[in-house]
N, C-alpha and C positions, 0 to 999 in steps of 0.2 A: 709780286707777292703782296706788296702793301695796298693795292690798286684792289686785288681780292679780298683783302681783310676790310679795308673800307665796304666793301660791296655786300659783304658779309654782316656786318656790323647793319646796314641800311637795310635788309633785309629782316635781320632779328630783332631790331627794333620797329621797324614794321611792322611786325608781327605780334608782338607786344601789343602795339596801338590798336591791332584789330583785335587782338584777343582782351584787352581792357575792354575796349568799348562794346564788344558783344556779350561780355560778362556782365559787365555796370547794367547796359539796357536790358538784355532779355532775360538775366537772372537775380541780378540783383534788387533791382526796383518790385519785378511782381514777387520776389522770396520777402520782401516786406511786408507788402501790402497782403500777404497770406499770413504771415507770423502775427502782426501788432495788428491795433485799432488802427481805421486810416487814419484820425487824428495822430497817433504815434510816428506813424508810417509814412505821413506829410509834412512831420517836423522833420524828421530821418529822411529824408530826401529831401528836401529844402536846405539842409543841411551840409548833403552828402553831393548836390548838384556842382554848386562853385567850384571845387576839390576837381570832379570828376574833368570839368570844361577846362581848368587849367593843364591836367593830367593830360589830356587829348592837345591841347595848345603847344604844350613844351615837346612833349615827344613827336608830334608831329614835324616840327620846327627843326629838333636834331636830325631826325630819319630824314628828312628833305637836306640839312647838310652832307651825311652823310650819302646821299643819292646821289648828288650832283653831279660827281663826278662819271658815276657808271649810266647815270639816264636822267637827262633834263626832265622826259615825260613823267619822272615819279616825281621827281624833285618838284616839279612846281604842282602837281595832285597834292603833295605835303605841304606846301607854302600855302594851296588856296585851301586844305583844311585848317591850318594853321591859323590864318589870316578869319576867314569864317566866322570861329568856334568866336572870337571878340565879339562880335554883333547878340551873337546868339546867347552868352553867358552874361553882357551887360544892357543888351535889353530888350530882348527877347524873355528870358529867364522871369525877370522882375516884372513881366506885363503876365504872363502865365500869373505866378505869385497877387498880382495885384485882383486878377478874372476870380480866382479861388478866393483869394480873399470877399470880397465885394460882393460872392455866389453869381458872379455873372459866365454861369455853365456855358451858355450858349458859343461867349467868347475865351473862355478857358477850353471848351473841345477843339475850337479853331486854333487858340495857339499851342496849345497842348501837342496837338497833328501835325502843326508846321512843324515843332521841336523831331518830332518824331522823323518827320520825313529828311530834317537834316541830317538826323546821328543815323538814319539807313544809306540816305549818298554817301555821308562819310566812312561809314564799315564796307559799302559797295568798291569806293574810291580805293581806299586802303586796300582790300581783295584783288584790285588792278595792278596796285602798284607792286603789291608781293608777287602775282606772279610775272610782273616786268622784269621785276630784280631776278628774278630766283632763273629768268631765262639768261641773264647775264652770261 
């Protein structure tokens, strides 16, 4: 019984973590950038970035506790998103910020698109490991 509420628990927060992060990425950020000035819209997500990658760090971190015990294979999907999201939030993040700052488009689309392509393995990754679990 305890063994399923754990598996359970790893599962819903799972779930959580994909359902954040495809909110944050594919509704949040362009419901800005449609609402505000980009100026407004690039303070508002500069702002709202740090917040989000910690968000995605810690909950991944639990749900990979949470896993361990029903599927190594999610557990460590969650540990290397976990583990990940540091690189990307501390300097990744601030080299994007620095391309926009400086107008250097050319290398703010490049890292701009790395960002992107990580938080799509990470929502891809997550999608794995929910229905890993959910086959528990």
């Amino acid at each position: 019984m305890f063994e399923t509420l754990i598996t359970i628990s790893a599962l819903l927060t799972s779930s959580l973590l994909f359902g954040g992060m495809l909110l944050f990425s594919a509704s949040f950020a362009a419901f800005l950038f449609k609402s505000l000035s980009p100026a407004e819209a690039s303070a508002l997500i500069r702002k709202a970035f740090p917040s989000f990658y910690i968000f995605v760090a810690i909950t991944s971190l639990i749900a990979a506790l949470l896993a361990i015990a029903s599927s190594l294979y999610s557990a460590t999907i969650l540990v290397l998103i976990s583990l990940s999201i540091i690189p990307t939030r501390q300097i990744l993040m601030p080299a994007i910020n620095t391309a926009s700052d400086l107008k250097q488009k050319k290398r703010f689309l490049v890292l701009h698109g790395l960002s992107v392509v990580v938080t799509l393995i990470h929502i891809i990754a997550v999608a794995f490991v929910i229905v890993d679990l959910a086959a528990y």
